[in-house]
N, C-alpha and C positions, 0 to 999 in steps of 0.2 A: 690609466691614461692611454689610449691610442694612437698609434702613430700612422701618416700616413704615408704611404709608399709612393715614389715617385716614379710613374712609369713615363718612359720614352723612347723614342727608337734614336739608333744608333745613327741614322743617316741624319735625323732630324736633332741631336746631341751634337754631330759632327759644324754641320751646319751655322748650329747657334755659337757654336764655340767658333766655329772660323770668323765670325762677325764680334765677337768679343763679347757675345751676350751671353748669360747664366739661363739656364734651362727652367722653365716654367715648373711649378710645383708637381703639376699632374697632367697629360695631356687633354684637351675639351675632344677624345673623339669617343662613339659608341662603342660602348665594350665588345663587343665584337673585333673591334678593329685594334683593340688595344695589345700590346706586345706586353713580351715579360719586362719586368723590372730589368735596369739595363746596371749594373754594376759601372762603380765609379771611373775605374781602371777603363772599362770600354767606351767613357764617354771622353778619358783624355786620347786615348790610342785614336779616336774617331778624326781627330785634329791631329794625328803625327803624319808629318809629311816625309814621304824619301823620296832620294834622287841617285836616277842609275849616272855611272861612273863613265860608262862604252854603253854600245849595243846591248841589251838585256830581251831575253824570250820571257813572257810569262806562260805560265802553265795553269793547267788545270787543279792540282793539286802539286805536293812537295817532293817532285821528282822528275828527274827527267825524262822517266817512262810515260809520263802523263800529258795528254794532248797540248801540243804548241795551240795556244788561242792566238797572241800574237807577239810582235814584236817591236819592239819602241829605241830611239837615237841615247845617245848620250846625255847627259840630264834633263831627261824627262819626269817628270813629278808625278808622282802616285799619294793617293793618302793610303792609309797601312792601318790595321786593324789590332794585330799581332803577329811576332814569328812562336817558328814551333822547331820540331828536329824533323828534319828529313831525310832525302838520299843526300848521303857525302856525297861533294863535289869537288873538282879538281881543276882550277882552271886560271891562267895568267898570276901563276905563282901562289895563288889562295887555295885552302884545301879546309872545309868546313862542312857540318849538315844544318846550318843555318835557313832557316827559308820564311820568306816574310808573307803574313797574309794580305791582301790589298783590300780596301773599303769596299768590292763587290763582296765580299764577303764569298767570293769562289775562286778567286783567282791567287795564283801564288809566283814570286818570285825570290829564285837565290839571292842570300844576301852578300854575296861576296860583289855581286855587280852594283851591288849601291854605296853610295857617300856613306862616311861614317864608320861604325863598326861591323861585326859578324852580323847584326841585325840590321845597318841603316840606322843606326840608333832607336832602334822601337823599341821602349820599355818593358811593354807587358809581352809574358810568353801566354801564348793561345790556351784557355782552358778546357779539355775536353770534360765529360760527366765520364764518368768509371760504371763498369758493370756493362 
């Protein structure tokens, strides 16, 4: 028996899910254009939303050696892909290496400036491949 694999992208998972709709079996585009299979985890993270607390910088990556892209007010909404460990931080009484990845899929913000917990509440932590 066969199984068929559902591919879809994460923007386009995010999307159907923010609308309340279930993801299509397969995508209709030319394989060429087709993405990996998108693990189930990355299709609910696609729909988690945070909200920074104060002022929050995003970055380039999980530290704060890493280029300020910009800067956003006090609940501002972000959707969130996943957090990972990053540089410890220290700051208005929170001290964690918490850092949350954002739906560009490049950009990153500490979680100590969002609602919720060390993460914002983002369930899944980022999977990186080893080796």
């Amino acid at each position: 028996m066969r199984t068929r694999t559902k591919i879809i992208t994460t923007a386009a998972a995010g999307m159907l899910a923010a609308a309340g709709m279930v993801a299509p079996a397969a995508a209709a585009t030319a394989p060429a254009e087709r993405q990996a299979p998108v693990a189930t985890s990355d299709v609910i993270a696609a729909n988690t939303w945070v909200y920074t607390w104060t002022k929050a910088n995003v970055r380039g990556c999980a530290s704060n050696q890493c280029s300020l892209k910009y800067t956003v007010e006090a609940n501002y909404r972000f959707s969130a892909i996943c957090w990972d460990n990053g540089q410890h931080v220290t700051a208005y009484g929170i001290s964690h290496n918490k850092w949350v990845k954002l739906g560009s899929g490049t950009n990153w913000v500490w979680g100590g400036l969002l609602k919720g917990n060390q993460t914002g509440n983002v369930p899944n932590k980022c999977w990186t491949p080893s080796g």
